[in-house]
C-alpha positions in Angstrom: -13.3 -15.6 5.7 -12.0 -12.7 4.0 -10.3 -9.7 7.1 -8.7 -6.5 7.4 -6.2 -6.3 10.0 -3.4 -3.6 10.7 -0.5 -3.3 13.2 3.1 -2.8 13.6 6.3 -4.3 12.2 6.3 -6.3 15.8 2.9 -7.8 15.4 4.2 -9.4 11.9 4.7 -13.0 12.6 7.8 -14.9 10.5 5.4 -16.3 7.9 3.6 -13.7 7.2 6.5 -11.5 6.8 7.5 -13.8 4.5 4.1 -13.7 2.8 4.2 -9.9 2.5 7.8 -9.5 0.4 7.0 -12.2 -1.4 3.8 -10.6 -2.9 5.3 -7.1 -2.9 8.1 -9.0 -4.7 6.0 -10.6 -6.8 4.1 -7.8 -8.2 5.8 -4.8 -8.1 9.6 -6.2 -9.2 8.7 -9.6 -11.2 5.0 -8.7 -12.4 6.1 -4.9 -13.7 9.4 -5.9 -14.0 10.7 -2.7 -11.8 14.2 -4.0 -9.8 14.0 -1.6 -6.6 15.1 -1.8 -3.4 11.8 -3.2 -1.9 13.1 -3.4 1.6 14.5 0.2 1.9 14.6 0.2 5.9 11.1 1.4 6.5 9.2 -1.5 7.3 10.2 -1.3 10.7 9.9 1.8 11.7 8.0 2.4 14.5 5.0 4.2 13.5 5.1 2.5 10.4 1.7 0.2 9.8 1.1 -3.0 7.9 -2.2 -3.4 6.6 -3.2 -6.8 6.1 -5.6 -8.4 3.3 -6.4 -12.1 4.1 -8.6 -14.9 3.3 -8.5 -17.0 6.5 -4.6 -17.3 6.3 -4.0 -16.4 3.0 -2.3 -13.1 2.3 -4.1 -11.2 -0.8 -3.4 -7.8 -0.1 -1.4 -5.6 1.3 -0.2 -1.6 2.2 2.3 0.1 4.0 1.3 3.1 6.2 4.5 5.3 7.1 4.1 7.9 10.0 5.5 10.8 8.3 6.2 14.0 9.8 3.8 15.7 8.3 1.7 13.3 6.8 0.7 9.7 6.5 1.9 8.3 3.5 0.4 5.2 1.9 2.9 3.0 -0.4 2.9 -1.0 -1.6 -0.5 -1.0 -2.2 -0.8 -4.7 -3.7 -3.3 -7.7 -4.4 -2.0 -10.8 -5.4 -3.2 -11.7 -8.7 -5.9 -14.1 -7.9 -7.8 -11.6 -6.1 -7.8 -8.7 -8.4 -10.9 -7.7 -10.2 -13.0 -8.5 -7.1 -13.1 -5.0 -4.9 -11.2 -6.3 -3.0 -8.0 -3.7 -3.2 -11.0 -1.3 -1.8 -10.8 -3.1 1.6 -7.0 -2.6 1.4 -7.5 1.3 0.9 -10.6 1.7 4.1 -8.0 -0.1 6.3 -4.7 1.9 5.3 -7.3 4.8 5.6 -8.7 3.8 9.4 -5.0 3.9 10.5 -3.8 7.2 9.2 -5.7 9.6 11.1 -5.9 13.0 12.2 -3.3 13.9 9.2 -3.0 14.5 5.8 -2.3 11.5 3.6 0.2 10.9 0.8 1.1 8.7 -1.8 2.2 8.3 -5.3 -0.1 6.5 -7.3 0.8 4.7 -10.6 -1.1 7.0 -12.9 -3.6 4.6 -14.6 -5.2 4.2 -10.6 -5.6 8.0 -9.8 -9.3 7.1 -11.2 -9.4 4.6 -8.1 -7.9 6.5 -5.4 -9.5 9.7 -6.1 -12.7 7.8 -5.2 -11.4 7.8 -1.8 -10.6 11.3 -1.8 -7.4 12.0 -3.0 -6.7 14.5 -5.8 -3.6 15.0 -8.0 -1.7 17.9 -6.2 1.9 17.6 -8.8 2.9 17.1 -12.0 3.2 13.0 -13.2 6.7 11.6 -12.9 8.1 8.6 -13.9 9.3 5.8 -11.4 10.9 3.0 -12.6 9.9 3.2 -16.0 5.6 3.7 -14.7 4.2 7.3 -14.7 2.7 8.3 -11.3 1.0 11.3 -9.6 1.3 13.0 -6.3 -1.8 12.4 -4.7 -3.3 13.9 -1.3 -6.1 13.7 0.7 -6.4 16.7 2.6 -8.2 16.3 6.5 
């Protein structure tokens, strides 16, 4: 059964943390071949949430929802590879989306998906930059 769940750095149980940087490490540093410093602190934050893509307990997605200042920013947007092509990542988006209320939202899409997230509302609001070799865009979704 495929869910959506959300919650706090707490709530994150040892194998699923596990689960999480190993897809995020997977994909973003192996897959795209973009060393970074994955764990950069933020994870547990306090108001930062982890949105949570599974198929009973298999992890196929993923984002990170950081409690800005200002804003909500959404970052680590991710399916594993076996479940692309399927909507799926859409599910990922409405759940980062339920938790970052009331605010703005942020994020920095990799350009060839500002098609995808614009269908959720956000619009290009800077000029593309390049990040680790990939060409993003400032997005925002104004409330």
């Amino acid at each position: 059964m495929i869910t959506v769940t959300a919650g706090p750095f707490t709530a994150l149980d040892g194998p699923t943390a596990y689960a999480v940087w190993k897809l995020r490490q997977d994909v973003f540093v192996i897959e795209q071949a973009c060393p970074y410093p994955d764990l950069d602190g933020r994870d547990s934050e306090p108001g930062t949430r982890h949105v949570l893509l599974r198929d009973d307990d298999l992890l196929l997605g993923y984002a990170r929802v950081l409690d800005d200042p200002q804003c909500w920013r959404i970052g680590r947007v991710v399916l594993d590879p076996s479940a692309r092509g399927r909507g799926l990542a859409d599910l990922v988006m409405k759940g980062a989306l339920a938790v970052a209320t009331g605010r703005d939202v942020v994020l920095d899409a990799q350009s060839p998906l500002a098609g995808w997230y614009a269908t959720f509302g956000f619009e290009v609001n800077g000029p593309e930059f390049v990040e680790d070799d990939i060409p993003h865009l400032p997005m925002r979704l104004s409330r």
